[in-house]
KOLGUZA-530190 format. One record per residue: residue number from 0; x, y, z of N, C-alpha, C, CB in turn; residue in one letter. Coordinates in Angstrom, 3 decimals. Each point is the difference from the previous one (the first is absolute). Glycine has a CB too. Layout:
BEGIN
num:NUM&nu:X&nv:Y&nw:Z&cau:X&cav:Y&caw:Z&cu:X&cv:Y&cw:Z&cbu:X&cbv:Y&cbw:Z&residuo:a
...
//
This chain:
BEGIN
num:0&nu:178.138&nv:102.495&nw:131.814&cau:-0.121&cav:0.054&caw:-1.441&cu:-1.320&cv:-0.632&cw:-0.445&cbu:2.510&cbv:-0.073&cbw:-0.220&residuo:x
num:1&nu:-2.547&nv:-1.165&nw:0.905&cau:-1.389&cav:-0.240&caw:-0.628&cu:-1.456&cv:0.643&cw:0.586&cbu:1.302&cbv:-2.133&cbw:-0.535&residuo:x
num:2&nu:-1.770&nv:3.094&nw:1.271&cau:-0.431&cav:0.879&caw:0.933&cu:-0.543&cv:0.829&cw:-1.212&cbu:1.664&cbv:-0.177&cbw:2.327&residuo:x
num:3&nu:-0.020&nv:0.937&nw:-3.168&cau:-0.481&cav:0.590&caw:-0.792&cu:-0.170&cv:-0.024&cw:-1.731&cbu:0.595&cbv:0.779&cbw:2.152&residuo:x
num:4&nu:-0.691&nv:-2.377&nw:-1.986&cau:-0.113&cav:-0.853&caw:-1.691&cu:-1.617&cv:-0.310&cw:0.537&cbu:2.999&cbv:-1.638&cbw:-1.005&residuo:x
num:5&nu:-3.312&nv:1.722&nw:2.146&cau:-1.974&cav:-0.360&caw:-0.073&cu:-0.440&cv:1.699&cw:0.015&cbu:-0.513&cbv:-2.860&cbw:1.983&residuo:x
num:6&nu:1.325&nv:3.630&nw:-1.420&cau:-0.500&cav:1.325&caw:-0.096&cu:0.163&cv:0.646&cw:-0.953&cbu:0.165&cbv:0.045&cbw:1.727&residuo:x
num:7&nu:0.548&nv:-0.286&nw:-2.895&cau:0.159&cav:0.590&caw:-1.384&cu:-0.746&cv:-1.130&cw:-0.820&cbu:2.432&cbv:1.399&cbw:0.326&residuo:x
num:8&nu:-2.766&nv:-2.268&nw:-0.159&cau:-1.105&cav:-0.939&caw:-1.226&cu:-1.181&cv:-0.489&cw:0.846&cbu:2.002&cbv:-1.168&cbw:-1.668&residuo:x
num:9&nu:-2.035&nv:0.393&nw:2.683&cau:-0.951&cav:-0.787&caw:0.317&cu:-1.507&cv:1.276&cw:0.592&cbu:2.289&cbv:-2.462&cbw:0.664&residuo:x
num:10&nu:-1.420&nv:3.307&nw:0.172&cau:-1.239&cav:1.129&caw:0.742&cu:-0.830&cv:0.374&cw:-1.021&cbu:1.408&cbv:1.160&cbw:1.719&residuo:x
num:11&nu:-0.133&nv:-0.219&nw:-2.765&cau:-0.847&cav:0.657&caw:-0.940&cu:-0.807&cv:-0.369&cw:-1.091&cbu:1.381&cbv:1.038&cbw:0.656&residuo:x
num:12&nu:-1.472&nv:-2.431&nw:-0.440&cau:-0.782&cav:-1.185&caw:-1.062&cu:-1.459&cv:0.056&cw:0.897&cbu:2.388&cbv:-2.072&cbw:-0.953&residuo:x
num:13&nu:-2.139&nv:2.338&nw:2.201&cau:-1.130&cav:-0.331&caw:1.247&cu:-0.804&cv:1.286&cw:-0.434&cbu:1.448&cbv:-1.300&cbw:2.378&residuo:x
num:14&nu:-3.159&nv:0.920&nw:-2.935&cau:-0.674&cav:1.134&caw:-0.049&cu:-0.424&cv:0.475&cw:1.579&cbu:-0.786&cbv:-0.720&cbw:-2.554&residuo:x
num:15&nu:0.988&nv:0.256&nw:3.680&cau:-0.957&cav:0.452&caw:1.400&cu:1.672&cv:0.793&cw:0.394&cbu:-2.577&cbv:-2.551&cbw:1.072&residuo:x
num:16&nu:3.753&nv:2.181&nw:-1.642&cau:1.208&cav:0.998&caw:0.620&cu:-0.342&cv:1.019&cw:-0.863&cbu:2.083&cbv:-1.488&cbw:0.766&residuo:x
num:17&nu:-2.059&nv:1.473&nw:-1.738&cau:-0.108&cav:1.385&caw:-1.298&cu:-1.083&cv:0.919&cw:0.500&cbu:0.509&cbv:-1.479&cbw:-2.323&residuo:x
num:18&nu:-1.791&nv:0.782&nw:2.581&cau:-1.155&cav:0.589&caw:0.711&cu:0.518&cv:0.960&cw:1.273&cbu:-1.495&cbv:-2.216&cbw:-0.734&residuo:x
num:19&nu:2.162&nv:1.957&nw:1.595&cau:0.227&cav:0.142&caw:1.421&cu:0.960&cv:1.510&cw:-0.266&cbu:-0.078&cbv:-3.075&cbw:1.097&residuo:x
num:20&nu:1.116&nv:2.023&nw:-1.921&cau:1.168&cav:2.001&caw:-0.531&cu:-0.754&cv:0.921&cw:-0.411&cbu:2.018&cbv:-0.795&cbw:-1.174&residuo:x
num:21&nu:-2.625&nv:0.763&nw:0.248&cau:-0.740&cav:0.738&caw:-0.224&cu:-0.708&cv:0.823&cw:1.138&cbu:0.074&cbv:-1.432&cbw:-1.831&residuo:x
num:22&nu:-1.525&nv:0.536&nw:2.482&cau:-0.020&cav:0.920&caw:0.897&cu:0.767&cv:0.625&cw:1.167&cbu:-1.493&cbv:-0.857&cbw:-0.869&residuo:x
num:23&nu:2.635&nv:0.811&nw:1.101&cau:1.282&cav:0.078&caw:0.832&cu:-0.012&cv:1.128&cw:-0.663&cbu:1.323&cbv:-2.183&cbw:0.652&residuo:x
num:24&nu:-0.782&nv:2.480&nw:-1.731&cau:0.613&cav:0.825&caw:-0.796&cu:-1.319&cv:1.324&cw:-0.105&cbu:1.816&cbv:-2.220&cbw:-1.397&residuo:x
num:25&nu:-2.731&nv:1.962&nw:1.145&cau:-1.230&cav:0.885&caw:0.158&cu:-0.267&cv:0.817&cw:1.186&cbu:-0.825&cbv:-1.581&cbw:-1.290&residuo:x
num:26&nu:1.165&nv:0.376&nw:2.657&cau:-0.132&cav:0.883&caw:1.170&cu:1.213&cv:1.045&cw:0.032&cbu:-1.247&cbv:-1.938&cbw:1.320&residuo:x
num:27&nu:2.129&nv:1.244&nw:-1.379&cau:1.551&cav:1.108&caw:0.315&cu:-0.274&cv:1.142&cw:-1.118&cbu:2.233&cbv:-2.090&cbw:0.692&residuo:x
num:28&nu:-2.983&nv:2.339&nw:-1.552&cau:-0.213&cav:1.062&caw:-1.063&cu:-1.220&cv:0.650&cw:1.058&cbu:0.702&cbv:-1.286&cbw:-2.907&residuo:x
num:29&nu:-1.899&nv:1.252&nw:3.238&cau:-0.144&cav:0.368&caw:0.624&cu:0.279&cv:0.925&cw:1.859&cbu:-0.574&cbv:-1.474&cbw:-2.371&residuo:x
num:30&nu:1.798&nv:0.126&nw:2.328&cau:0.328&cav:0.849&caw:1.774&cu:0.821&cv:1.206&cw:-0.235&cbu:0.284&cbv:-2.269&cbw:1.546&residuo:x
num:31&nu:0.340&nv:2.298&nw:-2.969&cau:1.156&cav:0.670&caw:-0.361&cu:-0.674&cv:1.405&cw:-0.179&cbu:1.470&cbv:-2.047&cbw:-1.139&residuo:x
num:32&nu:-2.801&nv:2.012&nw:0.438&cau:-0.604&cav:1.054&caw:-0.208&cu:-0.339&cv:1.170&cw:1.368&cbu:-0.803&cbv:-1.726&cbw:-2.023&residuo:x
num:33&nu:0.571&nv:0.871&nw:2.702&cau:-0.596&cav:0.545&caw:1.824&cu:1.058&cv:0.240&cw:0.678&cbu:-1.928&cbv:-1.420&cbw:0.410&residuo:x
num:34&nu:3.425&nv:1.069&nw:-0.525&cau:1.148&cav:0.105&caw:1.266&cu:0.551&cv:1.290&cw:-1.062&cbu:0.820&cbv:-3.045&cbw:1.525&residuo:x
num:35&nu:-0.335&nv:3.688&nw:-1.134&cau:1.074&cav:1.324&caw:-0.453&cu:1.256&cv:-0.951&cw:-0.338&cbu:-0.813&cbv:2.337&cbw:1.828&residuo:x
num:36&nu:1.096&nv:-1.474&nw:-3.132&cau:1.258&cav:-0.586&caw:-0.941&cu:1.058&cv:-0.283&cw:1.004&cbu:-0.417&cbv:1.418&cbw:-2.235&residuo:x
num:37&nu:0.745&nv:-0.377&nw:3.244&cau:1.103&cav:0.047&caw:0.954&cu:0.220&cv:-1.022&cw:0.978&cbu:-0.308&cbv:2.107&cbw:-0.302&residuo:x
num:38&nu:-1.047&nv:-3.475&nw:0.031&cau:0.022&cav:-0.924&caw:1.123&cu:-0.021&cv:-1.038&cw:-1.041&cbu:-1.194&cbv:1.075&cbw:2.267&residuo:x
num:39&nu:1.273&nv:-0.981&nw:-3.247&cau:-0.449&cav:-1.211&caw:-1.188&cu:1.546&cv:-1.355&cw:0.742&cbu:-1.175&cbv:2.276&cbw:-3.263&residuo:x
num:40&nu:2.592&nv:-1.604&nw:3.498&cau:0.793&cav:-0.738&caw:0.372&cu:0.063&cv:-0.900&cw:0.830&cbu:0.515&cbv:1.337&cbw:-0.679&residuo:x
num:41&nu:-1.512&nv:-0.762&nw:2.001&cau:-0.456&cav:-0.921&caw:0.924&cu:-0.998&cv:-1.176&cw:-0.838&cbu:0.195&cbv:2.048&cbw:2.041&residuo:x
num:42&nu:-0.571&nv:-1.893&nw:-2.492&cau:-0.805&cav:-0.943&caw:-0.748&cu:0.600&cv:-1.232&cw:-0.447&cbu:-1.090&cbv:1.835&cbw:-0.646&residuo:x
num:43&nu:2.055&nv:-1.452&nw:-0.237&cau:0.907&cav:-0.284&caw:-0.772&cu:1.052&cv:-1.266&cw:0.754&cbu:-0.410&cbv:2.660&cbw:-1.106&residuo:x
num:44&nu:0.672&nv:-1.971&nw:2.162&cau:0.445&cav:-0.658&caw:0.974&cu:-0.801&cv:-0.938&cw:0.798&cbu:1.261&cbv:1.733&cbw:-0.126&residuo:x
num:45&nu:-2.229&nv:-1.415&nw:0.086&cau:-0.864&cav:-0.704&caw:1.085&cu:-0.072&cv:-1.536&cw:-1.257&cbu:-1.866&cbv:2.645&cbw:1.808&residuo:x
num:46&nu:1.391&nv:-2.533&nw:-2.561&cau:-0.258&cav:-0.768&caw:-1.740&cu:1.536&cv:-1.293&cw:0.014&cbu:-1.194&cbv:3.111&cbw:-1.891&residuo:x
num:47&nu:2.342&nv:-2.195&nw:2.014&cau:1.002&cav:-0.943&caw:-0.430&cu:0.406&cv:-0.570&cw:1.383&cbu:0.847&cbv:1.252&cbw:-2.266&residuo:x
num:48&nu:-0.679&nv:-1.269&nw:3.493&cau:-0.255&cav:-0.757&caw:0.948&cu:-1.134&cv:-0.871&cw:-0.050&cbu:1.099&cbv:1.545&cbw:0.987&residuo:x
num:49&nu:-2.489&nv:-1.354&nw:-1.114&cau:-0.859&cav:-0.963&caw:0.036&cu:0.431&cv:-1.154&cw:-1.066&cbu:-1.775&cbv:1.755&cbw:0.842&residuo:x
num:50&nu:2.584&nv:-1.626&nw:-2.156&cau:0.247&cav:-0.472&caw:-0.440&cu:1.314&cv:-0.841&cw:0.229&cbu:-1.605&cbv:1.399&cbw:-0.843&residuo:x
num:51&nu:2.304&nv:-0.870&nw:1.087&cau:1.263&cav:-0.471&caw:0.464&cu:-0.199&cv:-1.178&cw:1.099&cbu:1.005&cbv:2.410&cbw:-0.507&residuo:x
num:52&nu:-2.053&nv:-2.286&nw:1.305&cau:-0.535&cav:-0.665&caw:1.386&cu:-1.081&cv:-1.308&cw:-0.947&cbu:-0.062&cbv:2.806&cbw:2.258&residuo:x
num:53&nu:-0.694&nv:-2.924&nw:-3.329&cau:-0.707&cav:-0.783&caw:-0.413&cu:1.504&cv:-0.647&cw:-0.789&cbu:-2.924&cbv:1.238&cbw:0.027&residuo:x
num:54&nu:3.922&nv:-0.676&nw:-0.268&cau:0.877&cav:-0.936&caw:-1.167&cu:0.586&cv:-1.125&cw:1.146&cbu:0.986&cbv:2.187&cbw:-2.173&residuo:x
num:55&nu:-0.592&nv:-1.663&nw:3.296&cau:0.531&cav:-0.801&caw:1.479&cu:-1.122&cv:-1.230&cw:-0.051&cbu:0.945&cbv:2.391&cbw:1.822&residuo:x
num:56&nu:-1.897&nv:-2.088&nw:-1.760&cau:-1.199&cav:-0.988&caw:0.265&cu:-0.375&cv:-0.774&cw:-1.011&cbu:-0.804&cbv:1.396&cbw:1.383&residuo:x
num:57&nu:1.008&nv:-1.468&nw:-2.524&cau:0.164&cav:-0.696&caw:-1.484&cu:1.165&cv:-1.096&cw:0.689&cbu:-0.475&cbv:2.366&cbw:-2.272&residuo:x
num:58&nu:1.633&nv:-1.500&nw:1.955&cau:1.414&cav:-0.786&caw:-0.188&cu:-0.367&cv:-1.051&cw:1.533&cbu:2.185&cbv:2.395&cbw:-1.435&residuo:x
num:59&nu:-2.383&nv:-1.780&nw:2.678&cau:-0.097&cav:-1.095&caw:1.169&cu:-0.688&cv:-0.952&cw:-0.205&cbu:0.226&cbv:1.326&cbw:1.365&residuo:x
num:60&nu:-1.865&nv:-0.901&nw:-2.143&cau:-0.597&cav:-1.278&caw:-0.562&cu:0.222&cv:-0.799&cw:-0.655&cbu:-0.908&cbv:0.805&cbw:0.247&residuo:x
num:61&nu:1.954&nv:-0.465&nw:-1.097&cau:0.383&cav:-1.120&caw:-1.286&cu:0.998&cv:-0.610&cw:0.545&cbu:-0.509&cbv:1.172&cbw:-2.086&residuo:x
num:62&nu:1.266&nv:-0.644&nw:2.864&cau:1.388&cav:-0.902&caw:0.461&cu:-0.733&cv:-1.180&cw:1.547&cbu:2.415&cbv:2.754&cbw:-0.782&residuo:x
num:63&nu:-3.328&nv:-2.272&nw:0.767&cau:-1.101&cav:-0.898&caw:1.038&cu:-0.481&cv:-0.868&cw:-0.822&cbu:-0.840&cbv:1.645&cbw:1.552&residuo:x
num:64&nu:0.513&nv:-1.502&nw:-2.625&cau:-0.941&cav:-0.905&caw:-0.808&cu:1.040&cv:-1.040&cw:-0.843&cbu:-2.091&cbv:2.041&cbw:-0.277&residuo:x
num:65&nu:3.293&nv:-1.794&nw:-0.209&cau:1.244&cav:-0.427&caw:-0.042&cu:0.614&cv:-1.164&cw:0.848&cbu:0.001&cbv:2.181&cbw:-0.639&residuo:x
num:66&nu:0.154&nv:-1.714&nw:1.455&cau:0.156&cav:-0.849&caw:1.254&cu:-1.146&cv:-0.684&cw:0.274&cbu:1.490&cbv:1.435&cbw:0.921&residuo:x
num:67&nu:-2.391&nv:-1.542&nw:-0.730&cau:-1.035&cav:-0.606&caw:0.395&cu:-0.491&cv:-1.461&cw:-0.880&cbu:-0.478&cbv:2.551&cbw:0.872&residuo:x
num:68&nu:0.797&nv:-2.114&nw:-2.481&cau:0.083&cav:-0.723&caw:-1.161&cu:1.225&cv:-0.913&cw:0.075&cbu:-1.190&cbv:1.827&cbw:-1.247&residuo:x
num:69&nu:2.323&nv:-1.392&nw:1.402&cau:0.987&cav:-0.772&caw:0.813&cu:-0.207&cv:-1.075&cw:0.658&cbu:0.666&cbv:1.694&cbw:0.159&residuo:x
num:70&nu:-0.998&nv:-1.283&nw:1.108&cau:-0.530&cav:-0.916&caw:1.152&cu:-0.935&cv:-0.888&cw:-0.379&cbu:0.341&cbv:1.591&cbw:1.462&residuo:x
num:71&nu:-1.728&nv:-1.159&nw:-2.322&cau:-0.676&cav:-0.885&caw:-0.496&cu:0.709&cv:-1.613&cw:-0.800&cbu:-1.423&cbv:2.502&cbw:-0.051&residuo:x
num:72&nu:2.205&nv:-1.597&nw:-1.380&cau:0.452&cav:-0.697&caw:-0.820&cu:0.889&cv:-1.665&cw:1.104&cbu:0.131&cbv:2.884&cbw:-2.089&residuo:x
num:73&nu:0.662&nv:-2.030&nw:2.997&cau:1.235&cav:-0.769&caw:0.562&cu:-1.547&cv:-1.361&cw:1.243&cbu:3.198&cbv:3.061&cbw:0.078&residuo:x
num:74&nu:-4.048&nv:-2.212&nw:0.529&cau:-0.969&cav:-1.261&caw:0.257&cu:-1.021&cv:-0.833&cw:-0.690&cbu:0.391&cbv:1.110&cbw:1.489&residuo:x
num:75&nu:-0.621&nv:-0.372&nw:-2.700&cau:-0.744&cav:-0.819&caw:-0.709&cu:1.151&cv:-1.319&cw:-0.763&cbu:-2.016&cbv:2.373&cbw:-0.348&residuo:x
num:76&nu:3.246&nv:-2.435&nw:0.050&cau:0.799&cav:-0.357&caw:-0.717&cu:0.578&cv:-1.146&cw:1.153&cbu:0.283&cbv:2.341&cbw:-1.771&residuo:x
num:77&nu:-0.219&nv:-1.858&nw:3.338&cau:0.140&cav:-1.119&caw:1.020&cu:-1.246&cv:-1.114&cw:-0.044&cbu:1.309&cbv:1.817&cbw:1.550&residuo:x
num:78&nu:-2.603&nv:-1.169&nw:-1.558&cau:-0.992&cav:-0.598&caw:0.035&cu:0.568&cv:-1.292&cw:-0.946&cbu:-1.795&cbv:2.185&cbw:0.533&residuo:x
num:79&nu:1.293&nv:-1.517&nw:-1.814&cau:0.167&cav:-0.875&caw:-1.094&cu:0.919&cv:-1.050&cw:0.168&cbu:-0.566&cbv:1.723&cbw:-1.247&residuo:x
num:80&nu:2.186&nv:-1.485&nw:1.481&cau:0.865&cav:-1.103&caw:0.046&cu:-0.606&cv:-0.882&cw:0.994&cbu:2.041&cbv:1.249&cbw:-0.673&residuo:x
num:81&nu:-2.100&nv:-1.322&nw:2.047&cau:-0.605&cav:-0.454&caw:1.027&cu:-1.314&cv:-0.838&cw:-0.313&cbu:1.097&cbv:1.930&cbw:1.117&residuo:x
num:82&nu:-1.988&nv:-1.614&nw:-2.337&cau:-0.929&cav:-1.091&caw:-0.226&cu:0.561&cv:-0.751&cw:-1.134&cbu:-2.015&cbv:1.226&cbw:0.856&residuo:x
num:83&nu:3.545&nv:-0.680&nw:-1.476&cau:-0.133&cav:-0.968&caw:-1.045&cu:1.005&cv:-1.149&cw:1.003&cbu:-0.358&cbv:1.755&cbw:-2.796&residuo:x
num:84&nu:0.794&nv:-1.743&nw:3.770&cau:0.807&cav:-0.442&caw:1.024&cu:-1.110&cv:-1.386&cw:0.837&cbu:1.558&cbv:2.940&cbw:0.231&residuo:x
num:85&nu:-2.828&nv:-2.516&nw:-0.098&cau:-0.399&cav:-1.140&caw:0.902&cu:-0.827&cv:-1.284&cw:-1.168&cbu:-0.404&cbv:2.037&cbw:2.563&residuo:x
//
């Protein structure tokens, strides 16, 4: 959920992401023009797997970065007690 609360406000606030769709969106108008209508599906397909495969790699990163923040929080917070201790 939160994956797609930065991908519905934070990206599209990002002028270098807005920049990037765009040209994304420009090329696939172009490839579309050159492949025959009858293969546009392969495309299509090819498009929502690559995507489907970058959403895997989001969500693994954040639940990495999650955890990791975790781990931080729980040793920085040992640290701390431990010097207020000696």
């Amino acid at each position: 959920m939160r994956t797609e609360e930065i991908g519905s406000s934070v990206l599209k606030q990002d002028a270098g992401y807005r920049e990037l769709s765009e040209e994304l969106q420009s090329l696939l108008k172009e490839i579309f023009k050159y492949v025959p209508v009858d293969r546009h599906p392969i495309i299509f397909s090819y498009e929502e797997k690559e995507q489907a495969q970058m959403a895997l790699v989001i969500e693994m990163m954040y639940k990495r970065g999650l955890i990791d923040g975790v781990y931080l929080n729980r040793r920085l917070s040992g640290v701390i007690v431990s010097e207020d201790d000696s």
